[in-house]
DOSEMAR-404670 format. One record per residue: x, z, y of N, C-alpha, C in turn; residue in three letters. Coordinates in steps of 0.2 Angstrom, whole numbers, padded with zeros to 4 digits, always signed. Last residue first. Layout:
N
XZYXZYXZYALA...
END
This chain:
164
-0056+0105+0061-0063+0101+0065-0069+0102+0063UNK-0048+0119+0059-0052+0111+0058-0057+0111+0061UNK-0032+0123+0061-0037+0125+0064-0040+0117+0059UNK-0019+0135+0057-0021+0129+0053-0028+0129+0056UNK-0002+0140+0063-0009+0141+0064-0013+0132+0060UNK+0010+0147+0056+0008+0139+0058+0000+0139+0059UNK+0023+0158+0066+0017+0156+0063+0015+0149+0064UNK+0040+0160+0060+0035+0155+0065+0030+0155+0060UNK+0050+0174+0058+0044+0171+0057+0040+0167+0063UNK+0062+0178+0063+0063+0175+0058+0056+0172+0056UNK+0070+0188+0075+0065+0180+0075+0064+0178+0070UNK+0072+0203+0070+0072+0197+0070+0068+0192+0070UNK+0059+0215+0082+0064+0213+0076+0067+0207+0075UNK+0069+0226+0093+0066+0220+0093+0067+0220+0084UNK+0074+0240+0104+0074+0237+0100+0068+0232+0097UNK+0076+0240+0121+0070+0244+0115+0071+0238+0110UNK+0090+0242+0127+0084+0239+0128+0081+0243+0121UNK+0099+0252+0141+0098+0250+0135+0091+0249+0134UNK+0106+0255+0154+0108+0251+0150+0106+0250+0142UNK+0095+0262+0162+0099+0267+0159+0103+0261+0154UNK+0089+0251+0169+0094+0258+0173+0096+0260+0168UNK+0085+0245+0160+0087+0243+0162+0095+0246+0166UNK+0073+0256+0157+0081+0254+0151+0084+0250+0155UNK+0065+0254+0168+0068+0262+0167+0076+0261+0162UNK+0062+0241+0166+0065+0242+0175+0069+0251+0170UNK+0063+0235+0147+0059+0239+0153+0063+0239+0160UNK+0068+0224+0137+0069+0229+0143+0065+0230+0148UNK+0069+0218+0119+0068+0220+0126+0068+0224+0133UNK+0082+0211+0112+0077+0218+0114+0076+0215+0120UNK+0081+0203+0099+0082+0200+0104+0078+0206+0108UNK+0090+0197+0083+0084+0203+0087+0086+0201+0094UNK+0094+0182+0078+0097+0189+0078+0090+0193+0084UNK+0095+0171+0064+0093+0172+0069+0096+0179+0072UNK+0089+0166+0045+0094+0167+0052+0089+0169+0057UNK+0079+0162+0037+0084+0171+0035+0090+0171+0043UNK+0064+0161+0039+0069+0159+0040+0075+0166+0040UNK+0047+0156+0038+0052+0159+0037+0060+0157+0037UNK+0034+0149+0045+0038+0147+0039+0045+0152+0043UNK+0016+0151+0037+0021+0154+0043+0028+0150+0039UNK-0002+0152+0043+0003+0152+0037+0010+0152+0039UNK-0016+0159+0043-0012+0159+0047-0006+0157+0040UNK-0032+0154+0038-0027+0161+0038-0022+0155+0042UNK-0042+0144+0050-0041+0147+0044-0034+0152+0044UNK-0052+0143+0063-0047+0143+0061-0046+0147+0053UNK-0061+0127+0071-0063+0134+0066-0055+0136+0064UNK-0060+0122+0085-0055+0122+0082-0059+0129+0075UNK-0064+0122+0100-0068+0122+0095-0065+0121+0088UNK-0056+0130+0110-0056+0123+0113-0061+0120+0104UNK-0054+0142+0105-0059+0142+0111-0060+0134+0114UNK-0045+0141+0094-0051+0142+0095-0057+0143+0098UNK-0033+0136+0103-0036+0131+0097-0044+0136+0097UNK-0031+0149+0107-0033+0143+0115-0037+0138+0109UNK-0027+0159+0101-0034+0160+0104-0036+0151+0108UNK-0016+0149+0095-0022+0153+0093-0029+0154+0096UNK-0011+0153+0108-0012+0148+0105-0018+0148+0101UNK-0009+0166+0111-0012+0164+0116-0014+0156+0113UNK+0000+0170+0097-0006+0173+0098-0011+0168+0103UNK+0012+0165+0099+0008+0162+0096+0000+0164+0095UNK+0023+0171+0106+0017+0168+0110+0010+0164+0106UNK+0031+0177+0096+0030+0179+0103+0024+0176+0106UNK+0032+0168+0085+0031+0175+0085+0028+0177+0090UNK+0026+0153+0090+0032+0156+0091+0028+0163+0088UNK+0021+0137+0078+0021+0140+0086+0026+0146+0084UNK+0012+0123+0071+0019+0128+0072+0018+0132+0080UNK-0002+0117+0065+0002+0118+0072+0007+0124+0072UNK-0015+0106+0058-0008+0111+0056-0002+0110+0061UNK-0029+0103+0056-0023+0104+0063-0019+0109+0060UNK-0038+0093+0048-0034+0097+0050-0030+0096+0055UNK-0057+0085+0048-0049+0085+0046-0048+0093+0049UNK-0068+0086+0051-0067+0092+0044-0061+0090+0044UNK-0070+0071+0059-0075+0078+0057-0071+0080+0051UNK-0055+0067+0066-0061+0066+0063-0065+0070+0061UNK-0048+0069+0081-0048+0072+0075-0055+0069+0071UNK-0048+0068+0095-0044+0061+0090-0046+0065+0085UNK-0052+0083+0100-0056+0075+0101-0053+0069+0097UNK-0042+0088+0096-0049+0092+0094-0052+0083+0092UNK-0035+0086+0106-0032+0086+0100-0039+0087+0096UNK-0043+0090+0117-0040+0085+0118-0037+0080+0110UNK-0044+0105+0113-0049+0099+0114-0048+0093+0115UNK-0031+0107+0116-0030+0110+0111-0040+0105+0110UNK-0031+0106+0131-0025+0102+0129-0027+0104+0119UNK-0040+0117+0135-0041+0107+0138-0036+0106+0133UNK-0036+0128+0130-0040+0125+0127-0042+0117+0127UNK-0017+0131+0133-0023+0129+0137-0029+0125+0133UNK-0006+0136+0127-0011+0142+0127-0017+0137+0131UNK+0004+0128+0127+0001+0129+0121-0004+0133+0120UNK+0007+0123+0139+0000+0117+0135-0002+0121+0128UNK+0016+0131+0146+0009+0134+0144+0005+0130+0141UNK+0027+0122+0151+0022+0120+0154+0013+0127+0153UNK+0040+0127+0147+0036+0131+0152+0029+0128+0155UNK+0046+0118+0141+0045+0122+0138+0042+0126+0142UNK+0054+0109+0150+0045+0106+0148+0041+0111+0144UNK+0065+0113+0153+0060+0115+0157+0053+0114+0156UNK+0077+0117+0143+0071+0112+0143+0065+0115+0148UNK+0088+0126+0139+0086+0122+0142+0083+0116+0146UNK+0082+0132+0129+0086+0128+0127+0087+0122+0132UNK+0069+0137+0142+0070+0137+0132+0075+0131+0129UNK+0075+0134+0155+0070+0135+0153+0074+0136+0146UNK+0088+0138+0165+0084+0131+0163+0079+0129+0159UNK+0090+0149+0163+0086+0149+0169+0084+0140+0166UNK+0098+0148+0152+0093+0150+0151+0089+0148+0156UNK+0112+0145+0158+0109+0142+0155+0103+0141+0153UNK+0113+0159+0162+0114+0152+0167+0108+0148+0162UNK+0115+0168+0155+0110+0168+0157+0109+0163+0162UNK+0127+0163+0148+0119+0163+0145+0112+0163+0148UNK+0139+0166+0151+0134+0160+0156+0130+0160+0152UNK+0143+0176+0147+0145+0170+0143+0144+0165+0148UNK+0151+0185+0163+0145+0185+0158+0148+0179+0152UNK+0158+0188+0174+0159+0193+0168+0153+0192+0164UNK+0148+0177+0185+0153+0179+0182+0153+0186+0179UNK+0134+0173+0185+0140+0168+0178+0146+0172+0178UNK+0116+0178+0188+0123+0178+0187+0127+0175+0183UNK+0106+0166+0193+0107+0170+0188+0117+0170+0190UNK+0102+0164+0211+0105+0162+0205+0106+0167+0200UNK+0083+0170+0215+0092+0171+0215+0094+0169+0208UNK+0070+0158+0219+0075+0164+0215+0080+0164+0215UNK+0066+0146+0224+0067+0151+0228+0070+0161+0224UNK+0059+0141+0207+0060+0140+0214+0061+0148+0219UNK+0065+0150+0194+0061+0148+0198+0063+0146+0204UNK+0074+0155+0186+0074+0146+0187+0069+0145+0192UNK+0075+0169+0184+0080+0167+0186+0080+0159+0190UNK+0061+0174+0181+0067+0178+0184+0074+0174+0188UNK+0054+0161+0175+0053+0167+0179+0057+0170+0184UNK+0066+0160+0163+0067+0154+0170+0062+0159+0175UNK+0065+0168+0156+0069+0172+0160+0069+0166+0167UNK+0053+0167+0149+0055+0171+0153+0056+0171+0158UNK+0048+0154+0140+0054+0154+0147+0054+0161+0151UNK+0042+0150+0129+0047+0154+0128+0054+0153+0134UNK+0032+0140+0126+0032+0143+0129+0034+0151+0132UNK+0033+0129+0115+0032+0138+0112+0031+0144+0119UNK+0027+0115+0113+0032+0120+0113+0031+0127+0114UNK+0021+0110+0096+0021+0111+0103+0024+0115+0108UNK+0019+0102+0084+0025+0109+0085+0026+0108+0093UNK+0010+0097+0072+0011+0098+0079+0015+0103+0079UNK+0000+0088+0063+0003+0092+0061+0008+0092+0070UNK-0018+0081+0058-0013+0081+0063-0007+0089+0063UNK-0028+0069+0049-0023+0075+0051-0021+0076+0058UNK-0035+0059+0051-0038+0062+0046-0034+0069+0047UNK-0041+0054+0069-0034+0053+0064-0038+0058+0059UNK-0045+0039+0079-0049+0043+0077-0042+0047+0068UNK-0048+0030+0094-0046+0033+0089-0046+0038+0086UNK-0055+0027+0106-0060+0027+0100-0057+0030+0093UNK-0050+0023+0117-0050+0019+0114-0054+0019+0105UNK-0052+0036+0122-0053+0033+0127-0054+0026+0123UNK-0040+0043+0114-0050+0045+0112-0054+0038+0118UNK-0030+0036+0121-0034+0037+0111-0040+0037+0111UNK-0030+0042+0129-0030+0035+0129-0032+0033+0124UNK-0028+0056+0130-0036+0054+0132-0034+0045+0131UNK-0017+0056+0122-0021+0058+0117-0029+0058+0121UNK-0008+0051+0131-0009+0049+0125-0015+0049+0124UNK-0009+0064+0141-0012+0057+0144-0011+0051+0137UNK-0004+0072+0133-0010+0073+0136-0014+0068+0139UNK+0009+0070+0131+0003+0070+0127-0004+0071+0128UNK+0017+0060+0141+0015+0066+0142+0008+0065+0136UNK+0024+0050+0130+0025+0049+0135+0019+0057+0137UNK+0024+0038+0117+0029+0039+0121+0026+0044+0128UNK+0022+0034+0097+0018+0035+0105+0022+0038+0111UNK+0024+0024+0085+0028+0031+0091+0024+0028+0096UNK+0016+0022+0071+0016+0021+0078+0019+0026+0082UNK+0021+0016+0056+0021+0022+0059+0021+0017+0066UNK+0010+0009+0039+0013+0009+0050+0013+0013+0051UNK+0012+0003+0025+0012+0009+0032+0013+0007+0037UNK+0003-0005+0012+0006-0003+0018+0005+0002+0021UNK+0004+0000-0006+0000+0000+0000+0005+0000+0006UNK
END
């Protein structure tokens, strides 16, 4: 049997109303949208914020300030917005799936957003990983006292599974 893979190029959002706008219609969809894991851009990348310190550091936190590895597209929040999670909703054909990776940290606001944009959701499935290191957190009081509240390793991505 033949296959066509079609690469689509270009803000998902404007794809996927060009789609529905075209009538397309898919049996799946599997998605790793980004995770919306920029903190520190916040703190350090925002317009009009003090540069992140470089000396006596790795430059980590330089680096950071550019968003999640850099990426500033990683701050959009598309993973927590219902519109953008309806949008995906809308190409799906009746009873398909949405198999969507997401972050420990943020996967929660997803979640809720796939189910607030009409998405039934089933358990949660997750994919595991023996690497990675803890990543504490820090409160204004730890801050001053130089220590943060322990964390546990990153090592679980939930897969959220929604259907149409």
């Amino acid at each position: 049997m033949p296959s066509k893979i079609d690469l689509l190029h270009g803000d998902n959002r404007r794809v996927l109303r060009a789609l529905r706008a075209r009538g397309v219609q898919f049996d799946s969809c599997v998605t790793d949208p980004p995770y919306g894991l920029t903190s520190i851009v916040k703190r350090f990348g925002a317009p009009g914020a003090q540069a992140a310190r470089t000396e006596g550091t790795d430059g980590s936190f330089s680096r950071l300030s550019g968003g999640f590895m850099g990426k500033k597209w990683d701050g959009t929040q598309i993973e927590r917005d219902p519109a953008f999670w309806a949008l995906v909703l809308d190409v799906l054909k009746p009873g398909a799936y949405c198999f969507a990776f997401s972050s420990a940290m943020t996967g929660h606001w997803q979640a809720v957003a796939m189910e607030q944009a009409g998405f039934v959701m089933h358990p949660m499935h997750v994919w595991l990983s023996a690497q990675g290191f803890p990543k504490p957190k820090w409160s204004d009081e730890e801050k001053a006292r130089a220590y943060g509240t322990a964390s546990v390793k990153p090592s679980l991505d939930p897969i959220y599974l929604g259907q149409k």
